[in-house]
C-alpha positions in Angstrom: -0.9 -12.7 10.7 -4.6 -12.6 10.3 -4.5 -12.0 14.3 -2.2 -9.4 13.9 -4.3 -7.7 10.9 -7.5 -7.8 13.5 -5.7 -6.4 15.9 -4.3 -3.0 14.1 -7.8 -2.2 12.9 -9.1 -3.3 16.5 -6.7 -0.7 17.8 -7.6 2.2 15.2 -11.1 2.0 15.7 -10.3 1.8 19.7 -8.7 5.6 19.1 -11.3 7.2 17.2 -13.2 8.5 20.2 -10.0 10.4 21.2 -10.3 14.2 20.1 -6.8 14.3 19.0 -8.1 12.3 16.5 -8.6 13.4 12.9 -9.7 11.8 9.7 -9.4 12.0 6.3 -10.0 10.8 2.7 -7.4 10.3 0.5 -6.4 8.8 -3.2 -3.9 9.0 -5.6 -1.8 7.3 -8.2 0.9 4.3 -7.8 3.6 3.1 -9.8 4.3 -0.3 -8.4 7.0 -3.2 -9.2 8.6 -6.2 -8.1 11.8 -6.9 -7.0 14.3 -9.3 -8.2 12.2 -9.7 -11.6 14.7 -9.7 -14.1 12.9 -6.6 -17.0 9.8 -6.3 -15.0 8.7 -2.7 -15.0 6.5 -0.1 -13.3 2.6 -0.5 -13.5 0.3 2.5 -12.6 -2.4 2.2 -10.4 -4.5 3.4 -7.7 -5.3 3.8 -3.9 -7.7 5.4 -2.2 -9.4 5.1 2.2 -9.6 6.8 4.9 -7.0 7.5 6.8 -6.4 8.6 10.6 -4.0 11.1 12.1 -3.5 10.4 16.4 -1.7 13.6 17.7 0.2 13.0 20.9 2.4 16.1 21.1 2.9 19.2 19.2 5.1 17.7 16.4 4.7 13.8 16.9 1.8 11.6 15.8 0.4 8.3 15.0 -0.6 7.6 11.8 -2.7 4.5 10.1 -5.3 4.1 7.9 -7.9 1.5 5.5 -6.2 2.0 1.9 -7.3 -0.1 -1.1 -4.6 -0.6 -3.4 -3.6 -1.7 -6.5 0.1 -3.0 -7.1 1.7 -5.5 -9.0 3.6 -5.3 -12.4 4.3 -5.8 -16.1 6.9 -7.5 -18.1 7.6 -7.3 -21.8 10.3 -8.7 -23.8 9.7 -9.6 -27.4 6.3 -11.1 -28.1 6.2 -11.8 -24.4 3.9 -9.4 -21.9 2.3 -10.4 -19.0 1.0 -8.3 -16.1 -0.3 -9.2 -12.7 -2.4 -6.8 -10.9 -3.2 -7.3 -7.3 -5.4 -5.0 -4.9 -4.9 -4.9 -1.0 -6.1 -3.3 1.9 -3.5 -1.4 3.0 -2.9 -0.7 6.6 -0.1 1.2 7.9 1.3 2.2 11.3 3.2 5.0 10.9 5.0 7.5 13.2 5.1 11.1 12.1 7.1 13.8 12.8 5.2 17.4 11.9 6.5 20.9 11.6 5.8 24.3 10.5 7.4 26.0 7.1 5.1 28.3 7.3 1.9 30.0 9.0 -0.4 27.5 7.9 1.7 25.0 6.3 3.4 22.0 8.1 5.7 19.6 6.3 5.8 16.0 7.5 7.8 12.6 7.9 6.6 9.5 8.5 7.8 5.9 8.6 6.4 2.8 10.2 5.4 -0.9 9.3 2.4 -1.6 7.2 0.4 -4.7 6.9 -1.4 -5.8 3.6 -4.4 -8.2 2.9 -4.8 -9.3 -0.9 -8.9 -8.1 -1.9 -8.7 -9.7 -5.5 -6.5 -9.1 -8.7 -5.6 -11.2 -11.8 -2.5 -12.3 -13.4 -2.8 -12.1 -17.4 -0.1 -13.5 -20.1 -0.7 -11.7 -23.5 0.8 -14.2 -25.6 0.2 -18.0 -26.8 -3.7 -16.8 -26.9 -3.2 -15.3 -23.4 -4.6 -16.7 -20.2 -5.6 -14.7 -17.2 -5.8 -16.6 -13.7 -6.5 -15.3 -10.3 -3.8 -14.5 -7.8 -5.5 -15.0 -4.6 -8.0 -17.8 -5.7 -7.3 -21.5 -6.5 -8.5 -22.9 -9.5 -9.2 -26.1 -10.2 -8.3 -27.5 -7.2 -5.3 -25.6 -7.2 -3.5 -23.4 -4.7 -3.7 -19.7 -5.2 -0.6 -18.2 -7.2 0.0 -15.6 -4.3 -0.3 -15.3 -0.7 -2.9 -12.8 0.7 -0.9 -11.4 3.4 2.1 -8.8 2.9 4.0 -7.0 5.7 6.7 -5.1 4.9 7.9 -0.9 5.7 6.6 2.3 4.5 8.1 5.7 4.7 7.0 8.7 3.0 7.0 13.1 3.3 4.0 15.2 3.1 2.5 19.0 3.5 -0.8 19.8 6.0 -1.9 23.0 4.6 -4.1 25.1 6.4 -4.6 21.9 8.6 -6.9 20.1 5.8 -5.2 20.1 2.3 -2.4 17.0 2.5 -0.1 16.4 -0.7 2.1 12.8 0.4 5.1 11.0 -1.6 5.4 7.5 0.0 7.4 4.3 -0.6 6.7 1.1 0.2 9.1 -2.1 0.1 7.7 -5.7 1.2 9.6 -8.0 3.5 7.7 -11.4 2.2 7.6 -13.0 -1.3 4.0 -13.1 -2.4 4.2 -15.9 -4.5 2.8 -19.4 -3.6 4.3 -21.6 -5.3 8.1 -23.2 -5.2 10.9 -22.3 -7.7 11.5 -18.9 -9.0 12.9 -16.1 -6.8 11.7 -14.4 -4.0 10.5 -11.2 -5.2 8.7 -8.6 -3.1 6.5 -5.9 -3.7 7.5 -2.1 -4.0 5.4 1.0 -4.5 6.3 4.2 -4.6 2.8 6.9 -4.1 1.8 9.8 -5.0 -1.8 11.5 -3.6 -3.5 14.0 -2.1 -6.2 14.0 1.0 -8.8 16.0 2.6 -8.7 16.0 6.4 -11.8 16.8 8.1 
C-alpha cells in the first residue's frame, strides 16, 4: 500500500508540466460515520488541498488531488459518548465526465478509487472520567487502535462556473476495516462532502 500511495502522488506530480493541467484549492465541510456501528452517528468535520484537474478530451478528464481530512464518528446512548476523530490525507483518482448547462457553466460527474493515509486523530470516551488515546499511535507498547491506510471508492457531482468557481457533493465508502485490533466488527469509513474550490 505504501508503494501504491508513492506511486499516485509520483504520478500527479509527473502531470503537472502538462498544460492541460489545472489546479485548485479547495475546502469544505464533512459529515462522516462508520459502518456497521450499531447508533453511531454523523460527525462534522473538515477537508481542505489542492486538487488537480488533467483534461484529455473535451468532456473527459482525470482528476486527483492532496486533501486533509477529518472523518471518524460519535456514539451516544445513555451516559455513554465517545467519539473518534481521525485526519487523512486524501488522495483520489477520479474520472470525470464534464458538460455544458450553460454558457459558462459545466456540470460534472466523477467516480474513481481513492487512497487514504491516517496524519493523526484521537479516540476520546466521555464517561467513567473519560480517556482519550491515539488512533494511529501505540501506547505503552501497544499497537495502534487503527490502521493508517484506507482504500476504498469515491463518487461525487459538481458545477465549473466560469471555468474557476467549483461547488462538489461527494461520497466516499471504505473497502477496509480501520481497526487494529481483533473482535468487534468490521466497520468501514463513509463520508459524504460538501465544498467549494477555486481553480486557478
Amino acid at each position: 500500500m505504501k508503494k501504491f500511495l508513492m506511486t499516485a502522488v509520483l504520478g500527479m506530480f509527473a502531470l503537472a508540466g502538462f498544460s492541460q493541467v489545472k489546479w485548485d484549492a479547495k475546502f469544505g465541510m464533512n459529515f462522516s460515520n462508520m459502518t456497521k456501528l450499531d447508533d453511531a452517528k454523523a460527525l462534522p468535520g473538515f477537508h481542505l488541498g489542492v486538487g488537480m484537474d488533467y483534461g484529455f478530451s473535451e468532456n473527459w478528464s482525470l482528476q486527483s488531488g492532496l486533501i486533509i481530512s477529518s472523518k471518524g464518528y460519535k456514539y451516544k446512548v445513555g451516559d455513554e459518548k465517545e467519539t473518534a476523530r481521525p485526519i487523512y490525507l486524501d488522495i483520489p483518482i477520479l474520472a470525470a465526465y464534464k458538460f455544458n448547462i450553460s454558457d459558462n457553466t459545466k456540470f460534472v460527474i466523477n467516480a474513481g478509487p481513492y487512497l487514504a493515509f491516517g496524519l493523526g486523530g484521537k479516540y476520546k470516551e466521555h464517561y467513567d472520567g473519560g480517556e482519550d488515546w491515539k488512533l494511529f499511535k501505540g501506547e505503552n507498547g501497544a499497537d495502534a487502535m487503527c490502521k493508517r491506510f484506507d482504500l476504498g471508492i469515491q463518487y461525487g457531482i459538481g458545477l465549473e462556473l466560469s471555468d474557476r468557481y467549483l461547488i462538489n457533493l461527494s461520497g466516499q465508502n471504505g473497502f477496509i476495516s480501520p481497526k487494529n485490533y481483533d473482535g468487534g466488527k468490521d466497520y468501514k469509513n463513509m463520508t459524504f462532502s460538501i465544498g467549494v474550490g477555486y481553480r486557478f
